[in-house]
C-alpha positions as a printed NumPy array, in Angstrom:
array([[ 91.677, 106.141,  75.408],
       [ 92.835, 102.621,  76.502],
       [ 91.093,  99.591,  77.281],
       [ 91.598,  98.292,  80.894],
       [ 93.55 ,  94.95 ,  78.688],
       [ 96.044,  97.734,  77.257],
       [ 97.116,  98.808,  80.506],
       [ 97.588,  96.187,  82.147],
       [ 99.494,  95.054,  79.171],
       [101.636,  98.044,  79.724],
       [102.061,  97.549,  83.063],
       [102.823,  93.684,  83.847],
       [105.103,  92.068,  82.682],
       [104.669,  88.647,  80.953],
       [100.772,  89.209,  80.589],
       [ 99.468,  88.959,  77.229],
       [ 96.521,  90.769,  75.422],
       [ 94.788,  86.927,  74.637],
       [ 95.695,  85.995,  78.202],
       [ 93.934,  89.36 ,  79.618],
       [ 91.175,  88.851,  77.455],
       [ 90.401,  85.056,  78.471],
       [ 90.136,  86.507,  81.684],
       [ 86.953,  88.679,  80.816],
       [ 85.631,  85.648,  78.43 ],
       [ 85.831,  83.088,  80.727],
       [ 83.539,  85.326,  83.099],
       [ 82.011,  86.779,  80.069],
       [ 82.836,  90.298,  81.334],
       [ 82.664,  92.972,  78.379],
       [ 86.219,  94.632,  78.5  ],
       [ 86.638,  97.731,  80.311],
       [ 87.065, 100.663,  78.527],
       [ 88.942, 104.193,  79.864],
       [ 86.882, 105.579,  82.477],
       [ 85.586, 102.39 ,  83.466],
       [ 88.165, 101.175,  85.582],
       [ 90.054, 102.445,  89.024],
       [ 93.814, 102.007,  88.618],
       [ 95.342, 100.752,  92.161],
       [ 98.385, 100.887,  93.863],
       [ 99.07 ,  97.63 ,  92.458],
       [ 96.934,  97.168,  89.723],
       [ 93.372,  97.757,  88.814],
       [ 89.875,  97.014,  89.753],
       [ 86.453,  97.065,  87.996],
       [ 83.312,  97.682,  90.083],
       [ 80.107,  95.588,  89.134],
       [ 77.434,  97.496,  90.054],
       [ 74.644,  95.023,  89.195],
       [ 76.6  ,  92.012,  90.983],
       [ 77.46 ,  93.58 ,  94.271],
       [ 81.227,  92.603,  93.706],
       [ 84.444,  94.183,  92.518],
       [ 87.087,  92.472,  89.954],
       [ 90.766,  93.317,  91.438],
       [ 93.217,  92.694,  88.574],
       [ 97.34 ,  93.052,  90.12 ],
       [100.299,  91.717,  88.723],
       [102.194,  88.753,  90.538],
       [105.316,  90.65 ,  91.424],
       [104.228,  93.465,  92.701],
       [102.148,  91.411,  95.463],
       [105.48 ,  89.413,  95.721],
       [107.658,  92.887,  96.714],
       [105.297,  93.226,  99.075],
       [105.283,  89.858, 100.47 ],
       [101.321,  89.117,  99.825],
       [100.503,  86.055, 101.652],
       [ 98.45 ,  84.011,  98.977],
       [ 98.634,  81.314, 101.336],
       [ 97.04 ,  82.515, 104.119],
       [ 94.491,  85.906, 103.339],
       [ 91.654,  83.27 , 101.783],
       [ 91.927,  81.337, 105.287],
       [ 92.106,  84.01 , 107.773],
       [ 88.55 ,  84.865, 109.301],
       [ 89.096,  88.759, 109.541],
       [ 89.863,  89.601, 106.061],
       [ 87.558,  89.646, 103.451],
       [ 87.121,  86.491, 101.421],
       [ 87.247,  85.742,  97.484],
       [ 84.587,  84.573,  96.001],
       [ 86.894,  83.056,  93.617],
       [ 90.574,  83.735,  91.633],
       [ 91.419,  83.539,  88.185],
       [ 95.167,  83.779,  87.178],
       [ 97.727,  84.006,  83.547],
       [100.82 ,  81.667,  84.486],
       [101.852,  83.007,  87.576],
       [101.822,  86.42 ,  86.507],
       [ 98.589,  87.993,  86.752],
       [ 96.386,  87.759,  90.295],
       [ 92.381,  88.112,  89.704],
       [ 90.183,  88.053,  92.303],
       [ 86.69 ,  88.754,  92.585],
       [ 85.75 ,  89.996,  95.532],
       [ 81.767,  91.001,  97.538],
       [ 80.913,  94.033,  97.836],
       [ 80.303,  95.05 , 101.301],
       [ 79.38 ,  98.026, 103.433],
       [ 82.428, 100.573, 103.968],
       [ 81.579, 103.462, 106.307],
       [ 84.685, 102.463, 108.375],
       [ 84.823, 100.559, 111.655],
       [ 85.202, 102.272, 115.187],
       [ 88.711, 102.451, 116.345],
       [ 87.933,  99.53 , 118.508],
       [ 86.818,  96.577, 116.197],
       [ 90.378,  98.255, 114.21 ],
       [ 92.65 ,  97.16 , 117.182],
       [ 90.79 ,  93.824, 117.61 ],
       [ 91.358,  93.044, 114.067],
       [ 94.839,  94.055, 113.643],
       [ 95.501,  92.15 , 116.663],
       [ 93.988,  88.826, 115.771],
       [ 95.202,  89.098, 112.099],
       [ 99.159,  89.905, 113.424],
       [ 98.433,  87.047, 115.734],
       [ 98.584,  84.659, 112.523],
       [101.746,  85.802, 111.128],
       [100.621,  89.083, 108.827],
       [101.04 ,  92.349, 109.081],
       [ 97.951,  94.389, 108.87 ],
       [ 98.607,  98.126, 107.576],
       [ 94.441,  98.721, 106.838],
       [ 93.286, 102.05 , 108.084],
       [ 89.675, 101.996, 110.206],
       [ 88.22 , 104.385, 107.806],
       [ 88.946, 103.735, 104.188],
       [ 90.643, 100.063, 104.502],
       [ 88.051,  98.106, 106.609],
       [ 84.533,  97.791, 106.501],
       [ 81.611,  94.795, 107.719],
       [ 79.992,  91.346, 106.459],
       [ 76.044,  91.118, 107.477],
       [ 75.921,  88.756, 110.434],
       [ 73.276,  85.265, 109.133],
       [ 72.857,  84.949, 113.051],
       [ 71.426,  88.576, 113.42 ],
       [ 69.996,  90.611, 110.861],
       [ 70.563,  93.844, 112.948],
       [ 74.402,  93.333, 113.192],
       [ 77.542,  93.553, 110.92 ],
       [ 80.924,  91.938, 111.495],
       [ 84.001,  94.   , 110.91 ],
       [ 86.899,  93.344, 108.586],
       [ 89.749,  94.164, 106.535],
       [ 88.051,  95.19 , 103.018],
       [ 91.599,  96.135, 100.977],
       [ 92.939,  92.794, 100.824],
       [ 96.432,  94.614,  99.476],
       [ 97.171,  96.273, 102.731],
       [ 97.934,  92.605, 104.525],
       [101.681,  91.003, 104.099],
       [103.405,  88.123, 105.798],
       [105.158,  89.468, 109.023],
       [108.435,  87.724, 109.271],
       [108.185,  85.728, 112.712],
       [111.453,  87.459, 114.755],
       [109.43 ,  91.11 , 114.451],
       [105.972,  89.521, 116.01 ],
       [105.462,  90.022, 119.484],
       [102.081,  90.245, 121.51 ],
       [101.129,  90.286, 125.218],
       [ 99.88 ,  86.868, 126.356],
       [ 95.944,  86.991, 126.567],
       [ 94.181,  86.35 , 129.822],
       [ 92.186,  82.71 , 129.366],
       [ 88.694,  84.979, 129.372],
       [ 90.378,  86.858, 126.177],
       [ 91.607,  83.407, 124.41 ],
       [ 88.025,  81.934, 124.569],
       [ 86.487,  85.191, 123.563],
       [ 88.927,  85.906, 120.327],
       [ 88.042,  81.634, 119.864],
       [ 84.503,  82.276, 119.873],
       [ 84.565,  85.224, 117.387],
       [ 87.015,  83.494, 115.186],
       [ 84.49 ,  80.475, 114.76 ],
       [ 81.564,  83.122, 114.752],
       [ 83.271,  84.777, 111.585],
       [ 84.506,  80.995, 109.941],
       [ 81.108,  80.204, 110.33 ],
       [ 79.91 ,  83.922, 108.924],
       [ 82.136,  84.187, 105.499],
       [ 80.762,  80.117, 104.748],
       [ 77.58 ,  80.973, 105.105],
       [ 77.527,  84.482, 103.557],
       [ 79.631,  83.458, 100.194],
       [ 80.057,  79.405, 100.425],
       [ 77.432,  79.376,  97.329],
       [ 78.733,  81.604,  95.369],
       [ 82.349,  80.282,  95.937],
       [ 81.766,  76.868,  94.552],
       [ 79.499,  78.159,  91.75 ],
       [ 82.356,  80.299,  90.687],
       [ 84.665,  77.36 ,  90.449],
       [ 82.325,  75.3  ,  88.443],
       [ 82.219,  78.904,  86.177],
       [ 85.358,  79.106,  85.368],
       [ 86.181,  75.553,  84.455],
       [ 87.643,  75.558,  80.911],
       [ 84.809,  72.685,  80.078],
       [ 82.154,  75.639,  81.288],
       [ 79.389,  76.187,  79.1  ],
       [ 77.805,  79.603,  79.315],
       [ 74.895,  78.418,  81.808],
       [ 77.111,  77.771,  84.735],
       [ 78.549,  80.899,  84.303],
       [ 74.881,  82.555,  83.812],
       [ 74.216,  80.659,  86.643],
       [ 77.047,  81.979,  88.905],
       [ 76.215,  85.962,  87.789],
       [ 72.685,  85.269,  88.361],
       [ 73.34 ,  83.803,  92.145],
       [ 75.403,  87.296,  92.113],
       [ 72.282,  89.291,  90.831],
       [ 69.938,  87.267,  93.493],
       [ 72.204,  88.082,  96.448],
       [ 72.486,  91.531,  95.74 ],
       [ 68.565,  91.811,  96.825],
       [ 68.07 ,  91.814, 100.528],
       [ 65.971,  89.07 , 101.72 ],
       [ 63.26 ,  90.254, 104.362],
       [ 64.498,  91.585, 107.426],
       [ 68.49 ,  90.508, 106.513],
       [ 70.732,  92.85 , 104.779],
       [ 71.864,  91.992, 100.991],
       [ 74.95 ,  89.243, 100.888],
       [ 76.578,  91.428,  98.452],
       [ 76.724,  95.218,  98.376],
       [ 78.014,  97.851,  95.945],
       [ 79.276,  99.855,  98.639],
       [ 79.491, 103.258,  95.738],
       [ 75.851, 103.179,  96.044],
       [ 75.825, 103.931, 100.613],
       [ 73.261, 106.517, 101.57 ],
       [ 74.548, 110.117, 101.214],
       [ 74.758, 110.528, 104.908],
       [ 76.908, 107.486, 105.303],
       [ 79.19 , 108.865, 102.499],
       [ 79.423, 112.293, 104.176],
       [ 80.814, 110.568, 107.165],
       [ 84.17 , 109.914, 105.227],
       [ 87.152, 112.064, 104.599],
       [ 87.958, 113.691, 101.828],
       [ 90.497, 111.396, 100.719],
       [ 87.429, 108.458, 101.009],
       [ 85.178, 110.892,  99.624],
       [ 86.966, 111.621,  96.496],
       [ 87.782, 108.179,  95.952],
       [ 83.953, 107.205,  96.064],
       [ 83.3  , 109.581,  94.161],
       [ 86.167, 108.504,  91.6  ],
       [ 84.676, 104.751,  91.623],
       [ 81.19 , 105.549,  91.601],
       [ 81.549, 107.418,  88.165],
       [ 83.73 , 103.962,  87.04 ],
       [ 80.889, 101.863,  88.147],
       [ 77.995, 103.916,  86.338],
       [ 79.975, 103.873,  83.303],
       [ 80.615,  99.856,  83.075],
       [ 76.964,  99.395,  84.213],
       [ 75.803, 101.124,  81.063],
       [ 78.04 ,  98.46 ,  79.124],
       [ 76.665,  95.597,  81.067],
       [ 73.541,  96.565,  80.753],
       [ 74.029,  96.835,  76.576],
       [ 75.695,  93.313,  76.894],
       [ 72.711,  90.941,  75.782],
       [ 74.423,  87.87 ,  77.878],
       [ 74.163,  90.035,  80.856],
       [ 70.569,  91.823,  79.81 ],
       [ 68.748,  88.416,  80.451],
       [ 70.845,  88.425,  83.929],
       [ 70.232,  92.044,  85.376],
       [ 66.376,  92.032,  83.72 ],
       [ 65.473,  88.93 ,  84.688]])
């Protein structure tokens, strides 16, 4: 049985067990135990049920073999934003990422996101079904917005190998208008909860900014009435949603959805987080 700190100690370089750990203090995470954790392509991630967001833990150099563009996934509209990154010198890549609803995108919204992403100098290798997924619109409370939910499956496209028809002037001003539509969407979805994460994980933090920033979490994960929730755990979709998937999808929901129950139950026994989830 391994902790989630003495795998990843295994398995990237460099990392430390006190530099893994200050990870989970600073956000005053208890630390993942076996079973409680989903071990990625290129690293893990921990789903937090009660938070509507998922902790994806990957080492620097295998992002680098795959040419991850740091620089530009945060500030491109159709992939799905942080809501803030902790890091180990240059070794270790955390991110902690909302939750959001994943019964896959129609083959259509796939195509117009590939496009527009490819269009900024990436590569986008997310499937429809089991890579993409949508971000409640704050403009309509009956629509979603589509986009790339594995954040993994994007890498910089060197500029010689991009090519793409020119657009008619109707098409420019449309994929403009939906570009500012989903600028405007991720700011006012997660803006909040971005800068209280950064005041969080100051190393001056005291524990009530980073009670504060859980309990934002907590409050978002609550639909307001008539809006959807901010933040979703998407292991928890309807069973008729979930049937929709393939099997692959399927087993891996089910795979995460026994990871999530199990690290709720040690949340939930975590008296810093009982006066969060209780509250």
């Amino acid at each position: 049985m391994s902790s989630i700190a003495e795998k990843i100690n295994e398995e990237i370089s460099h990392t430390s067990m006190a530099q893994i750990n200050g990870i989970f203090d600073t956000l005053k995470l208890p630390i993942p135990e076996d079973g409680e954790y989903i071990k990625t392509r290129l690293g893990f991630i921990v789903p937090l049920t009660e938070y509507g967001s998922v902790l994806r833990i990957e080492g620097v150099s295998n992002l680098m073999r795959q040419d991850y563009p740091f620089d530009k996934l945060n500030n491109n509209p159709y992939v799905i934003p942080t809501l803030g990154t902790l890091g180990t010198a240059h070794h270790i890549n955390v991110e902690l990422c909302p939750g959001i609803q994943t019964v896959g995108i129609t083959e259509a919204e796939h195509e117009s996101i590939k496009r527009k992403i490819e269009k900024n100098g990436l590569r986008c290798k997310a499937g429809a079904e089991d890579d993409c997924g949508y971000i409640p619109d704050p403009e309509n409370p009956s629509e979603y917005l589509p986009v790339v939910l594995d954040r993994s499956d994007i890498e910089t496209c060197p500029t010689s190998t991009r090519w793409h028809p020119r657009s008619s002037a109707a098409q420019w001003m449309t994929d403009k208008l939906q570009t500012l539509k989903m600028i405007w969407a991720k700011k006012s979805l997660y803006g909040d909860l971005q800068k209280a994460f950064y005041k969080a994980k100051k190393p001056s933090s005291q524990d009530e900014s980073v009670h504060e920033f859980w309990s934002l979490c907590r409050n978002k994960t609550v639909p307001e009435k008539g809006k959807a929730s901010t933040l979703f755990a998407a292991w928890n979709e309807e069973p008729s949603a979930i049937q929709k998937k393939s099997a692959k999808a399927l087993d891996y929901h089910s795979m995460i959805s026994a990871a999530a129950d199990k690290y709720s139950a040690r949340l939930q026994r975590s008296p810093f987080h009982q006066k969060i989830i209780n509250d």
